[in-house]
C-alpha positions in Angstrom: -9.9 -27.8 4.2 -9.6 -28.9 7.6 -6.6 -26.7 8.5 -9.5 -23.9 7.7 -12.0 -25.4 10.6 -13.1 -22.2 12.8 -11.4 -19.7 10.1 -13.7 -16.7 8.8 -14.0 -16.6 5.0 -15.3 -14.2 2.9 -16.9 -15.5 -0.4 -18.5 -13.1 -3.4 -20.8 -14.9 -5.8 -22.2 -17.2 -3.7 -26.0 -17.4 -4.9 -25.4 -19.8 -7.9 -22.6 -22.1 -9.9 -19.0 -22.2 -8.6 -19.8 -19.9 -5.3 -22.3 -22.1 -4.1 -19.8 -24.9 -4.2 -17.2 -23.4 -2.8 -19.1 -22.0 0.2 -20.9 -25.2 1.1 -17.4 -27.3 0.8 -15.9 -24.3 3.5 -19.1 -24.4 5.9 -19.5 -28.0 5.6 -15.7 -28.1 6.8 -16.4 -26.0 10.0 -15.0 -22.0 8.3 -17.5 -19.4 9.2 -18.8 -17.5 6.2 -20.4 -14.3 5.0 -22.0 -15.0 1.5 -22.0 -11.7 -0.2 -25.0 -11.6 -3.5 -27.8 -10.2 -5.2 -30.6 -12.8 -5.1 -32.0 -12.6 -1.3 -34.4 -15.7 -2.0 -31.0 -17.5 -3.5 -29.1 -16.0 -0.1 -32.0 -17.3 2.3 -32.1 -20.9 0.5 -28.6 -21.3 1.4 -29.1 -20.3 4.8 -31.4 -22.5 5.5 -29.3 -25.7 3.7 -26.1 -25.0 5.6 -28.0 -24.9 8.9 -26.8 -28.1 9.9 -23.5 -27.6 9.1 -20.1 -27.3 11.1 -19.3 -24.1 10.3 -21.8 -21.0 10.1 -23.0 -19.7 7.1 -24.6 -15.9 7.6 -25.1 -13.8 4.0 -25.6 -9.9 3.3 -27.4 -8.8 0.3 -25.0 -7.3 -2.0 -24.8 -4.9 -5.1 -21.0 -6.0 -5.5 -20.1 -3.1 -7.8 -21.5 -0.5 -5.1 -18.5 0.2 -2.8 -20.5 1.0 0.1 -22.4 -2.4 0.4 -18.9 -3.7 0.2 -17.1 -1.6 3.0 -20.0 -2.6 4.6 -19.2 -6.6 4.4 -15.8 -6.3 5.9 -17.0 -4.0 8.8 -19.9 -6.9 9.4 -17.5 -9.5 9.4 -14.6 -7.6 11.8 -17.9 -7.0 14.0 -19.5 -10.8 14.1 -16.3 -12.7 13.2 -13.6 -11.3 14.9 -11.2 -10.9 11.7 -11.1 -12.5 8.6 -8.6 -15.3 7.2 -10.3 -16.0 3.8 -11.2 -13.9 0.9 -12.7 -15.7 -2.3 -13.2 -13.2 -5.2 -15.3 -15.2 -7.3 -18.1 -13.0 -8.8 -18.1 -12.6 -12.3 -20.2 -11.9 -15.5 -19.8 -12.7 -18.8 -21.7 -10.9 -21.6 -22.3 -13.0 -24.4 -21.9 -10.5 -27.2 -19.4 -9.6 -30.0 -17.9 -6.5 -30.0 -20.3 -5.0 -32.7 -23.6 -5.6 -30.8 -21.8 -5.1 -27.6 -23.6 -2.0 -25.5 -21.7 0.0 -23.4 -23.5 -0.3 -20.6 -22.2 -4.1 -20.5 -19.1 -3.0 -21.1 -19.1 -1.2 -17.3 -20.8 -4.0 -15.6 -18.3 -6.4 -16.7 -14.9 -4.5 -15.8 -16.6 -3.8 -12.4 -17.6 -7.3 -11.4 -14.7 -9.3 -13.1 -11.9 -6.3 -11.9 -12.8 -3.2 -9.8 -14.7 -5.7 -7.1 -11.9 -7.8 -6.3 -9.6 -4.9 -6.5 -11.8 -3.6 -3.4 -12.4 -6.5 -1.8 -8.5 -7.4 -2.1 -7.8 -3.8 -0.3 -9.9 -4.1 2.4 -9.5 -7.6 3.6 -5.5 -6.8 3.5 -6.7 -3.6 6.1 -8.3 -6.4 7.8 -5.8 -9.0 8.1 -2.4 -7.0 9.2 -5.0 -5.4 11.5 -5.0 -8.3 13.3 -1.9 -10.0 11.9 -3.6 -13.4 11.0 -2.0 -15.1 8.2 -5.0 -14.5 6.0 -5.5 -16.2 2.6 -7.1 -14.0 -0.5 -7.8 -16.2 -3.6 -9.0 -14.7 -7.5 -11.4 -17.2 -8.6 -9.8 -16.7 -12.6 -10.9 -18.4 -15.8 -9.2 -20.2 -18.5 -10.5 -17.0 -20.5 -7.5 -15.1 -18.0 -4.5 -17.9 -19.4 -5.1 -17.9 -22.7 -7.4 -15.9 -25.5 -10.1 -19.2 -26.4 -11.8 -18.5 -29.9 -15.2 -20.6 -29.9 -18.2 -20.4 -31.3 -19.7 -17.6 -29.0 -18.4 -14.4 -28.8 -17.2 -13.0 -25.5 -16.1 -9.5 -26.2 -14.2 -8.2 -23.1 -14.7 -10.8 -21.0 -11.2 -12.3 -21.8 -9.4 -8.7 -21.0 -10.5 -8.9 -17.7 -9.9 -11.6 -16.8 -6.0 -10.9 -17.8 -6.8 -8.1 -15.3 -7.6 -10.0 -12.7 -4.2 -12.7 -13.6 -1.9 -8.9 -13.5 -3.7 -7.9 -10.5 -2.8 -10.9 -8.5 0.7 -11.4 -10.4 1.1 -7.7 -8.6 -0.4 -8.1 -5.7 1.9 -11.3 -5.1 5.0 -8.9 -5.5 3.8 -6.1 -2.8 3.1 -9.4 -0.2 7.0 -10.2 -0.9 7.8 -7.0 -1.0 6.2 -7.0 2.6 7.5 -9.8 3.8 3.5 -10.6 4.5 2.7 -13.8 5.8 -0.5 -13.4 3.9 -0.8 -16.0 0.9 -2.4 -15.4 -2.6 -3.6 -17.8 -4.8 -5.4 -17.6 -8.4 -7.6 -20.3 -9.9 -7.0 -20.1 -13.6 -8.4 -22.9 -14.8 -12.1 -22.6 -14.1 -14.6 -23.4 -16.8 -17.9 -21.7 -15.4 -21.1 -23.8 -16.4 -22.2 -21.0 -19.6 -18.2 -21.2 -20.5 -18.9 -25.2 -20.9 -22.3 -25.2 -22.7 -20.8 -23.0 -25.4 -17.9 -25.1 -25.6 -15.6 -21.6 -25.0 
């Protein structure tokens, strides 16, 4: 991550789990980052651990699956950053439901979180980037749910289906870049086992 030290990043999720990680291993290495979640108290925690680090850590609280607060994120960062070289979709939910006691209300939350709000995020920090033609990096946070199918013993519902979204929407996205000739690179993480993914053995 050192190659990264002075970048601006981008990072969804970042109140809890794989987020949080993520976000302390980038400020801790010196990239400047906007934390975008729900939970304030989680936000100002964060804020307040990263103080000391190399690289700044500054967070807006977020309804991710309103497309205002996220417009909203990229002008903040173009405004207080300068540009932006790192997008990290990683907000997610999983419901765990089957598809019998599923409600559809979930249904909505889930394909919005796990597939419209990287789709939005994706757009705008591509405005971003070839605004300033950096070489800008945007990287899906996937699942192993988004490889394969995995039958356990909890039932997931559409969880799986979209996170195959999210694998087509980078496997696409990856062919406009070329298409392009972009210097801006993609990358998927398909192999992540969230923590509620590994305490029900899915």
């Amino acid at each position: 991550m050192d190659r990264w030290a002075g970048k601006s990043a981008i990072v969804t999720g970042v109140s809890s789990g794989i987020g949080e990680v993520i976000t302390e291993k980038l400020v801790r290495a010196g990239v400047n980052v906007l934390g975008l979640a729900r939970r304030e108290d989680r936000l100002q925690a964060l804020a307040q651990r990263f103080k000391s680090a190399k690289g700044k850590f500054c967070y807006l609280k977020c309804d991710l699956r309103n497309e205002q607060d996220i417009l909203k994120a990229f002008v903040w960062v173009e405004k207080n950053f300068g540009c932006l070289d790192i997008l990290i979709n990683n907000a997610g939910v999983l419901f765990m439901n089957s598809f019998e006691d599923a409600k559809t209300d979930e249904y909505h939350i889930l394909m919005d979180l796990n597939v419209l709000t990287p789709a939005m995020g994706i757009r705008e920090a591509l405005k971003l980037m070839r605004k300033h033609k950096n070489k800008g990096h945007i990287i899906n946070i996937n699942s192993i749910a988004g490889h394969q199918v995995v039958i356990g013993s909890m039932p997931i519902n559409l969880y799986p289906a979209s996170k195959f979204a999210l694998r087509a929407m980078t496997e696409t996205l990856k062919g406009e870049i070329r298409a392009k000739n972009d210097k801006i690179r993609i990358t998927i993480d398909e192999l992540t086992v969230t923590p509620v993914m590994y305490k029900n053995k899915l």
